[in-house]
N, CA, C and O atoms as a GROMACS GRO file, in nm:
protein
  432
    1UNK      N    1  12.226  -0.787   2.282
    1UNK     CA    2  12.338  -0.856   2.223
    1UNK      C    3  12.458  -0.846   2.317
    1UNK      O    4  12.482  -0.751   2.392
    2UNK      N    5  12.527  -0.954   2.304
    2UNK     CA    6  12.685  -0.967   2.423
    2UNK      C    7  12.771  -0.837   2.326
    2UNK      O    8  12.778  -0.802   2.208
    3UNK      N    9  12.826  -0.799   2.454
    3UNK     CA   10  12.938  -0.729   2.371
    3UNK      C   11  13.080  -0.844   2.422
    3UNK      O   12  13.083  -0.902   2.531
    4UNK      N   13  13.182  -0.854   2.318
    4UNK     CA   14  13.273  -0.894   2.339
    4UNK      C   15  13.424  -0.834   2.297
    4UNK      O   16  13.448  -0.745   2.215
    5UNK      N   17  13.498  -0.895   2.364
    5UNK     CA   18  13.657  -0.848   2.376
    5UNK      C   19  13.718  -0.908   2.256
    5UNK      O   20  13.701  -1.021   2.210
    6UNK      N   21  13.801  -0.802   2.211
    6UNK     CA   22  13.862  -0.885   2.066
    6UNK      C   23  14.043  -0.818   2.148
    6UNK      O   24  14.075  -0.736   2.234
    7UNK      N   25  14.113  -0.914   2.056
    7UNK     CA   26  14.258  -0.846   2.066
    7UNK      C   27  14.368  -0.919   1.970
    7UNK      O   28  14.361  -1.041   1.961
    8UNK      N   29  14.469  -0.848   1.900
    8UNK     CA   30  14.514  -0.882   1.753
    8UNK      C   31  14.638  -0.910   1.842
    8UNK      O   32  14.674  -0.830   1.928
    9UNK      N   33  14.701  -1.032   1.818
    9UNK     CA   34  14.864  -1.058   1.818
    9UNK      C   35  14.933  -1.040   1.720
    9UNK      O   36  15.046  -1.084   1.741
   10UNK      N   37  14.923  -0.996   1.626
   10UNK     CA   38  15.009  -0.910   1.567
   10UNK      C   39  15.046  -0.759   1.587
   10UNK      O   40  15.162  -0.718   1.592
   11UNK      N   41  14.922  -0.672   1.599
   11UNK     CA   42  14.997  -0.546   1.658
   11UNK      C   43  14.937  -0.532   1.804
   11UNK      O   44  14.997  -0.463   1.886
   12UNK      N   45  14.838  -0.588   1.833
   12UNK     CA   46  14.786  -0.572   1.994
   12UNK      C   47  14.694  -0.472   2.047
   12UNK      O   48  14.686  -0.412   2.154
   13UNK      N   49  14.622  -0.472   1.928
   13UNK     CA   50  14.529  -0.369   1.929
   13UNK      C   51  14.379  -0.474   1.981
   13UNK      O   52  14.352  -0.589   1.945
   14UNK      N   53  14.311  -0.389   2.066
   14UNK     CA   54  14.206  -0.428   2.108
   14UNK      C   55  14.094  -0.350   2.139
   14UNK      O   56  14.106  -0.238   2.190
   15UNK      N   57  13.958  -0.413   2.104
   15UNK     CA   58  13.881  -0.343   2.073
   15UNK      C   59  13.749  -0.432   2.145
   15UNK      O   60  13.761  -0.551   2.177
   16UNK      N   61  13.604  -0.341   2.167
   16UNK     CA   62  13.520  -0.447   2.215
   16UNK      C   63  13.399  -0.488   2.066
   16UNK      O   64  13.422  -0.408   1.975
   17UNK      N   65  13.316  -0.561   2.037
   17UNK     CA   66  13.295  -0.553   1.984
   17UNK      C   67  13.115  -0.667   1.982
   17UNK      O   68  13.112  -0.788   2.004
   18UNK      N   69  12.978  -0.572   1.946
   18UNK     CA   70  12.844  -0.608   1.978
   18UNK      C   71  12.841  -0.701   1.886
   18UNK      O   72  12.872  -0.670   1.771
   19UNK      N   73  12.810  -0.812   1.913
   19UNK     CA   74  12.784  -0.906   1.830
   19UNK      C   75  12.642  -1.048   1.883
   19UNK      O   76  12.610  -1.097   1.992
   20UNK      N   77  12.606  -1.062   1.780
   20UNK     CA   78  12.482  -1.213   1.847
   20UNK      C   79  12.550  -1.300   1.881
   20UNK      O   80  12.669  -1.285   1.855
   21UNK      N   81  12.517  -1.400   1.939
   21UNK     CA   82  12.549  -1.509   1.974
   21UNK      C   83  12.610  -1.597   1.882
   21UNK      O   84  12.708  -1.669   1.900
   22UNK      N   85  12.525  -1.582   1.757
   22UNK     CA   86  12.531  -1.678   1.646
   22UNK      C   87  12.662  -1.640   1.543
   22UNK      O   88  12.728  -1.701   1.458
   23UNK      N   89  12.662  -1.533   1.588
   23UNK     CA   90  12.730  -1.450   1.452
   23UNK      C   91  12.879  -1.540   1.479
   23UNK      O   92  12.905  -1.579   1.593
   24UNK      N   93  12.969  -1.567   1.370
   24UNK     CA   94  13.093  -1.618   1.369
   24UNK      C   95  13.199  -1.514   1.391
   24UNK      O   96  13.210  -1.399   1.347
   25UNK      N   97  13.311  -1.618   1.509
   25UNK     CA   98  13.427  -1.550   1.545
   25UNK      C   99  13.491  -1.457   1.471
   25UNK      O  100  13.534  -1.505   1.366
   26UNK      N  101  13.520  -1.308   1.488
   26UNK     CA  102  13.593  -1.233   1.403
   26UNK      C  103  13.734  -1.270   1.350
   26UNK      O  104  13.800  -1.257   1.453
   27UNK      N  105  13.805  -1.301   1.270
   27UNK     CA  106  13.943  -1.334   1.243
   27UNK      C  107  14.019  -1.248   1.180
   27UNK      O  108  14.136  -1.285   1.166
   28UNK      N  109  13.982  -1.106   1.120
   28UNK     CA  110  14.067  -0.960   1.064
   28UNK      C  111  14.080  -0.912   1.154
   28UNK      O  112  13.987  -0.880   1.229
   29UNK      N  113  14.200  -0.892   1.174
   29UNK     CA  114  14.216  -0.731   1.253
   29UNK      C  115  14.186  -0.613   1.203
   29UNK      O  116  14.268  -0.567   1.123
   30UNK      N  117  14.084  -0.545   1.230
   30UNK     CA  118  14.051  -0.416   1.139
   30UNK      C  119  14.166  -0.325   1.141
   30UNK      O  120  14.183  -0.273   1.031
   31UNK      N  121  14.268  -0.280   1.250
   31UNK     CA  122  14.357  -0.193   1.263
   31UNK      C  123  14.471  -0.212   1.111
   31UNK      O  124  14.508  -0.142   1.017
   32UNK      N  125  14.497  -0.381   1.170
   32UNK     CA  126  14.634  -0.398   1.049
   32UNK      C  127  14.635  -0.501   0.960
   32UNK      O  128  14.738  -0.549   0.912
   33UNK      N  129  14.463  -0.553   0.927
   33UNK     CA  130  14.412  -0.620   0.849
   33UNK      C  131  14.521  -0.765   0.863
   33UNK      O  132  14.603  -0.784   0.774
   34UNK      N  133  14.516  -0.838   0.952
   34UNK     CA  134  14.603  -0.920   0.964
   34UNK      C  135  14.477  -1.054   1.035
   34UNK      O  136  14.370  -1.039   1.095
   35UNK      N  137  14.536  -1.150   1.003
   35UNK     CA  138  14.438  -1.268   1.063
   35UNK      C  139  14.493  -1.300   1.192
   35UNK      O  140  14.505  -1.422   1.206
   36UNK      N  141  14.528  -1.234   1.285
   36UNK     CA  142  14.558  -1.307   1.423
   36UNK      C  143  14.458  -1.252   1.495
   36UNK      O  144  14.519  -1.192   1.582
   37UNK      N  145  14.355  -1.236   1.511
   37UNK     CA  146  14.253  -1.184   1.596
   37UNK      C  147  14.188  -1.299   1.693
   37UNK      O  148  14.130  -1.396   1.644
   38UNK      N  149  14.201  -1.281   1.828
   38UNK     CA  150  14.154  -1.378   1.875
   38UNK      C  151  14.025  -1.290   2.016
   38UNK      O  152  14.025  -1.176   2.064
   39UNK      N  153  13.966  -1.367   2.030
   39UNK     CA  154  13.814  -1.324   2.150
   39UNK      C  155  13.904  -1.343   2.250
   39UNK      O  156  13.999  -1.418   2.276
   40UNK      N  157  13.854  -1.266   2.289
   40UNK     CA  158  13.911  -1.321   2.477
   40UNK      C  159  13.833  -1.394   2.540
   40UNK      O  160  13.720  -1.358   2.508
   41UNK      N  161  13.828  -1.506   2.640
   41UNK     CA  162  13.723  -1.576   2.718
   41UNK      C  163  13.721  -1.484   2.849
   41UNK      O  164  13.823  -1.440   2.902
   42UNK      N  165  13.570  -1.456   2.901
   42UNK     CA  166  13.571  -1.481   3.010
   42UNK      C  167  13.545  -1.285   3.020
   42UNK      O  168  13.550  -1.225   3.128
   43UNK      N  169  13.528  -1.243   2.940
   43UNK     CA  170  13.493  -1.096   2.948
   43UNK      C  171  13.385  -1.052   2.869
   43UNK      O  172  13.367  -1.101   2.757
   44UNK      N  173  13.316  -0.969   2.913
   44UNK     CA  174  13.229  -0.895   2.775
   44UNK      C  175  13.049  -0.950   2.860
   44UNK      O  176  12.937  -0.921   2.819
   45UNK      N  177  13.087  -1.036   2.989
   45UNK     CA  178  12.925  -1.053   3.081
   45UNK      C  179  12.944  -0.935   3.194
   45UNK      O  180  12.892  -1.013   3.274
   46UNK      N  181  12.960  -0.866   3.242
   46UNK     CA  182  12.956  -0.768   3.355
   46UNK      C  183  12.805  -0.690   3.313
   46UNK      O  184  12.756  -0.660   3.205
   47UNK      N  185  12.771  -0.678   3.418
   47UNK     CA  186  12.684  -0.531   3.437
   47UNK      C  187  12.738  -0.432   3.463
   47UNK      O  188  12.826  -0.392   3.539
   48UNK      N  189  12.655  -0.385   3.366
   48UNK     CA  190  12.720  -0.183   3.360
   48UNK      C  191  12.547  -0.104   3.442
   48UNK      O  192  12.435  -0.106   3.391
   49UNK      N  193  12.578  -0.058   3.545
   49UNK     CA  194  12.501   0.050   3.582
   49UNK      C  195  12.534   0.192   3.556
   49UNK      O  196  12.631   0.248   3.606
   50UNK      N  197  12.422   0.267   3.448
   50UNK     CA  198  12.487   0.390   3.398
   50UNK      C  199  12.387   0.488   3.498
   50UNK      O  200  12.335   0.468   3.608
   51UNK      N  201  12.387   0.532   3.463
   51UNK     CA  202  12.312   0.691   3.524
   51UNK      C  203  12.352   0.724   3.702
   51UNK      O  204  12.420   0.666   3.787
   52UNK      N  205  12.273   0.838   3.699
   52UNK     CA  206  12.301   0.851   3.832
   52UNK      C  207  12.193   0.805   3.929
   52UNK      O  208  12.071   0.810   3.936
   53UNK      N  209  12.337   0.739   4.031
   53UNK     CA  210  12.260   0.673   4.152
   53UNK      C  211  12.143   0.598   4.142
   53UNK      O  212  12.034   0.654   4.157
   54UNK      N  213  12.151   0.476   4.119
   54UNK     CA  214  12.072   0.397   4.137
   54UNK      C  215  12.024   0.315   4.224
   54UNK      O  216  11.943   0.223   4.219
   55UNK      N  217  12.097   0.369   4.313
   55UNK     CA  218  12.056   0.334   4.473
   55UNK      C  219  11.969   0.390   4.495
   55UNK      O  220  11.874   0.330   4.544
   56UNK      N  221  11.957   0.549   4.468
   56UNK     CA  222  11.789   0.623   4.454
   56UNK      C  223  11.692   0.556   4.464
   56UNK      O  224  11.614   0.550   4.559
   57UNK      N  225  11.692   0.489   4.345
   57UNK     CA  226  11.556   0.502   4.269
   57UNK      C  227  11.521   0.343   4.351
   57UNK      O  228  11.414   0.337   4.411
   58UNK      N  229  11.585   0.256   4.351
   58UNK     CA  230  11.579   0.151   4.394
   58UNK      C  231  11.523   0.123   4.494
   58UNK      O  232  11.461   0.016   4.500
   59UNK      N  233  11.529   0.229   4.628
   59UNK     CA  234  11.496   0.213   4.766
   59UNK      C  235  11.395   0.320   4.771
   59UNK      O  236  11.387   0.425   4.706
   60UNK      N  237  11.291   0.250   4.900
   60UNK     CA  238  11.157   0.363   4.910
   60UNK      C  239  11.246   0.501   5.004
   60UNK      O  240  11.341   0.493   5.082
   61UNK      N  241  11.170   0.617   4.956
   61UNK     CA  242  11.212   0.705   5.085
   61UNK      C  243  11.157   0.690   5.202
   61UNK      O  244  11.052   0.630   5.225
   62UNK      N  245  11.252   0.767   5.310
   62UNK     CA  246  11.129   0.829   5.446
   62UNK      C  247  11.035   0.840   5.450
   62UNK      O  248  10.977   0.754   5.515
   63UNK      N  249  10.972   0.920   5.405
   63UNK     CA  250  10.825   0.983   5.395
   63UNK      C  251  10.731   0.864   5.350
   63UNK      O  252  10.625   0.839   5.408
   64UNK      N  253  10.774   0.800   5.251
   64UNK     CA  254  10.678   0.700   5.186
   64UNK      C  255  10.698   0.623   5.271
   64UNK      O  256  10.586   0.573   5.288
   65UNK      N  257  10.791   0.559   5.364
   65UNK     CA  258  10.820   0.429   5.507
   65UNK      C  259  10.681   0.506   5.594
   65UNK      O  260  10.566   0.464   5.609
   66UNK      N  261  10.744   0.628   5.640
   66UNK     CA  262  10.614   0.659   5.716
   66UNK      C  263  10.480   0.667   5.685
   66UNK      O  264  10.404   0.619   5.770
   67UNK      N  265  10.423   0.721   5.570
   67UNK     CA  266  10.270   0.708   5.541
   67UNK      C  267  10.259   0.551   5.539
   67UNK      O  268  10.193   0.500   5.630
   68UNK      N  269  10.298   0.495   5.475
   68UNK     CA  270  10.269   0.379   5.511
   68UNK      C  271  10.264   0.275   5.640
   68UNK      O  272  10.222   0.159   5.641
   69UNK      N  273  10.308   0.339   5.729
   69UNK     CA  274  10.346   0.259   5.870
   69UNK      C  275  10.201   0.367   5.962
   69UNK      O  276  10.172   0.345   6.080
   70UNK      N  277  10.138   0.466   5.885
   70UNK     CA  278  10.043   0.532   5.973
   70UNK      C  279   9.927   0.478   5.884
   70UNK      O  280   9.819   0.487   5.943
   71UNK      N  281   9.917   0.426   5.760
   71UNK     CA  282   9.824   0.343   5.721
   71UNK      C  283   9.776   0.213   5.761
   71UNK      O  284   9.665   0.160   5.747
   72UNK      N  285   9.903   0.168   5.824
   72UNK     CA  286   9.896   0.016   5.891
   72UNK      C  287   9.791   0.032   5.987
   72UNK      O  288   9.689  -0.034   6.005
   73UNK      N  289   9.856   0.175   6.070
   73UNK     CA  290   9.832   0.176   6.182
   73UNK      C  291   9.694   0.199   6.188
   73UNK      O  292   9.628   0.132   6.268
   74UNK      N  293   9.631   0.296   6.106
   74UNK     CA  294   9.458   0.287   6.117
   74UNK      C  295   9.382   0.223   6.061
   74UNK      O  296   9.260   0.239   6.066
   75UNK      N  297   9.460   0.114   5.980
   75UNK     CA  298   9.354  -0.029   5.973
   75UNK      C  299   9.366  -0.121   6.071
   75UNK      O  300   9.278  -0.208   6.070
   76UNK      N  301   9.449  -0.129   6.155
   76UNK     CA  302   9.418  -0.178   6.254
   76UNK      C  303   9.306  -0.180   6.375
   76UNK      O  304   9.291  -0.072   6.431
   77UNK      N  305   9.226  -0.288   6.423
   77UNK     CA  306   9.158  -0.245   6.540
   77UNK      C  307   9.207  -0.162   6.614
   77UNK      O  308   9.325  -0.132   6.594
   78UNK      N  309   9.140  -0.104   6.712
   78UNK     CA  310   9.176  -0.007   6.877
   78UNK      C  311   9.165  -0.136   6.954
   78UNK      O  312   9.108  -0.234   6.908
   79UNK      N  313   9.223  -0.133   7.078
   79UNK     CA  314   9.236  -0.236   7.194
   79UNK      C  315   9.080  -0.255   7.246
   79UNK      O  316   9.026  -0.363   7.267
   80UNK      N  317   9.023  -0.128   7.260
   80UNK     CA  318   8.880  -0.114   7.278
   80UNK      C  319   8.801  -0.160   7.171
   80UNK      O  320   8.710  -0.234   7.208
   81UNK      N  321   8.805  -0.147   7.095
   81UNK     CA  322   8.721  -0.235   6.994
   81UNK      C  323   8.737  -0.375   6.998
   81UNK      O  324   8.634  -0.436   6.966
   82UNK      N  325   8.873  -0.474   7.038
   82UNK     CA  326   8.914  -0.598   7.091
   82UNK      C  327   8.844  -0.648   7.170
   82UNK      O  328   8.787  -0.757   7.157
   83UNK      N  329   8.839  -0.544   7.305
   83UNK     CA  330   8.783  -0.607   7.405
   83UNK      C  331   8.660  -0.617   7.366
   83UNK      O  332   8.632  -0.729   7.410
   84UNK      N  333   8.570  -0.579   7.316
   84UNK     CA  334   8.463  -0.570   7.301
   84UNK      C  335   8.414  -0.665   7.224
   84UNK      O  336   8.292  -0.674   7.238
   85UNK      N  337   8.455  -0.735   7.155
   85UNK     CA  338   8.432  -0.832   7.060
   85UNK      C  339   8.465  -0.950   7.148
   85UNK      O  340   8.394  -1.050   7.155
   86UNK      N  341   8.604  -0.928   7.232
   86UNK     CA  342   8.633  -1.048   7.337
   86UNK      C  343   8.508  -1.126   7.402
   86UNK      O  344   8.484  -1.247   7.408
   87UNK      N  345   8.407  -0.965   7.470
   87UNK     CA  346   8.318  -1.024   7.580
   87UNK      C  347   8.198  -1.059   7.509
   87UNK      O  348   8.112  -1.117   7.575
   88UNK      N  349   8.174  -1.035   7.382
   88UNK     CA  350   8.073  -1.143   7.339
   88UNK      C  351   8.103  -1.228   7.318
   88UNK      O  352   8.042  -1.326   7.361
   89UNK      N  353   8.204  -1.241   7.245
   89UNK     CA  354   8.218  -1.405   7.198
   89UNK      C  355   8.201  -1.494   7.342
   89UNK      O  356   8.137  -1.599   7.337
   90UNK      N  357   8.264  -1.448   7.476
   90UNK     CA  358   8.271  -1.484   7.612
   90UNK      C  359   8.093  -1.530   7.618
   90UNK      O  360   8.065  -1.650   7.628
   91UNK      N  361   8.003  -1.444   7.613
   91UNK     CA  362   7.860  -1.450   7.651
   91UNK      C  363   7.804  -1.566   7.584
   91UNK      O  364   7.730  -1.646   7.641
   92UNK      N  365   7.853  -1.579   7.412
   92UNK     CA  366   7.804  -1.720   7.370
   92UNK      C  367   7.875  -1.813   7.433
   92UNK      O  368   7.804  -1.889   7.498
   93UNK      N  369   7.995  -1.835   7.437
   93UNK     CA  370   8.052  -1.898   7.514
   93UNK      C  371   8.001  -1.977   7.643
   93UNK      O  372   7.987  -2.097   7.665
   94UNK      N  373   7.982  -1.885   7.705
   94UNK     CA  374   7.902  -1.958   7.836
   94UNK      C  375   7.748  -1.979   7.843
   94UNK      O  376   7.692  -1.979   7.953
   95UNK      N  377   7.686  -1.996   7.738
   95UNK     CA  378   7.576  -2.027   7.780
   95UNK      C  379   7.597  -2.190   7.812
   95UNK      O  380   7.686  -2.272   7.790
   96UNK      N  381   7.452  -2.193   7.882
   96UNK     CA  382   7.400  -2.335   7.960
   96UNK      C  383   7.408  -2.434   7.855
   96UNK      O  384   7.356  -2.393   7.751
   97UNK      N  385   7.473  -2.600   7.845
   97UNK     CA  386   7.460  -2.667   7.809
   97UNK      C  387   7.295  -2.698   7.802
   97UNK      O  388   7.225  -2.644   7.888
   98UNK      N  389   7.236  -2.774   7.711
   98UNK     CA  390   7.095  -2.848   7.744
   98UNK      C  391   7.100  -2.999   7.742
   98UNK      O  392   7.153  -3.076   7.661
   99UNK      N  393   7.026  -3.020   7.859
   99UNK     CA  394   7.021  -3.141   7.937
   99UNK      C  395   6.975  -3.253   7.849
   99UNK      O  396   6.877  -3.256   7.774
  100UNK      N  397   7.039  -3.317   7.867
  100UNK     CA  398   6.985  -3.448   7.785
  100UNK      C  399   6.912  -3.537   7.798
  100UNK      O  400   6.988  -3.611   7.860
  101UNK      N  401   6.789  -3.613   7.786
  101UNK     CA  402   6.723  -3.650   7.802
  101UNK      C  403   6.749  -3.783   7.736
  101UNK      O  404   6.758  -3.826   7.621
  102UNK      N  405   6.760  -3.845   7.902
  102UNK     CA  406   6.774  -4.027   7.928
  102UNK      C  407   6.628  -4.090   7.913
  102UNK      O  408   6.533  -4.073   7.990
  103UNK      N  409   6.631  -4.145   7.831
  103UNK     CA  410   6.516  -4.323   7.826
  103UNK      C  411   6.541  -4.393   7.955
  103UNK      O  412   6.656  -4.396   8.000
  104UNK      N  413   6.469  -4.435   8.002
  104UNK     CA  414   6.452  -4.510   8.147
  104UNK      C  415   6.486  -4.699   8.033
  104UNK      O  416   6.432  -4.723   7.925
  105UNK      N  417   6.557  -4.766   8.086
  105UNK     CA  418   6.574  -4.893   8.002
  105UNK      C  419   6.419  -5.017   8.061
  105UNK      O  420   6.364  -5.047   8.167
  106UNK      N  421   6.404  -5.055   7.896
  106UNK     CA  422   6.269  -5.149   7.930
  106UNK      C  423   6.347  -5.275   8.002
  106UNK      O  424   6.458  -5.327   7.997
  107UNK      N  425   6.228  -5.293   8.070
  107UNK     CA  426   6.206  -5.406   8.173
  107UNK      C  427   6.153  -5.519   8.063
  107UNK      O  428   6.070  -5.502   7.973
  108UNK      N  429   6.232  -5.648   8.099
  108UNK     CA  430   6.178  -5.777   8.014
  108UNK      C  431   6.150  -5.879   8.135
  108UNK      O  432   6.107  -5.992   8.112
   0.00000   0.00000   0.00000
């Protein structure tokens, strides 16, 4: 539920106050029971971050950056295991085309 800003022009008392969306504008002033109560626009949307540090919790630590950057690292191939895969694929690679075999054209 929004919380919203109330404030009385008659004595100037102000207060916040949880309400639905739906629910209708307050018009008593609870302090001095008077009908000048008006909402304020334009207050009562902010974010409130309570507890502590929530920058904490939010961001990975060190330790967890690193295990993970040495996990990368041993799923990765070795350079030697690269090459090695390089020079076969190379061996199919070069095999011999096969020759094609031309029809001599009939004589009329």
């Amino acid at each position: 539920m929004p919380t919203y800003d109330y404030k009385c022009n008659g004595c100037g008392h102000e207060f916040e106050l949880f309400q639905k969306m739906s629910d209708p504008i307050k018009r008593t002033c609870p302090a001095c029971k008077k009908k000048q109560l008006e909402r304020l626009i334009g207050t009562g949307a902010a974010v409130i971050f309570k507890g502590s540090g929530f920058y904490e919790t939010d961001y990975r630590s060190e330790s967890y950056k690193k295990s993970a950057d040495a996990d990368k690292k041993a799923a990765e191939p070795k350079k030697d295991d690269a090459k090695k895969s390089d020079t076969k694929k190379d061996t199919k690679a070069k095999t011999e085309p096969k020759p094609s075999s031309s029809k001599p054209a009939k004589e009329s």
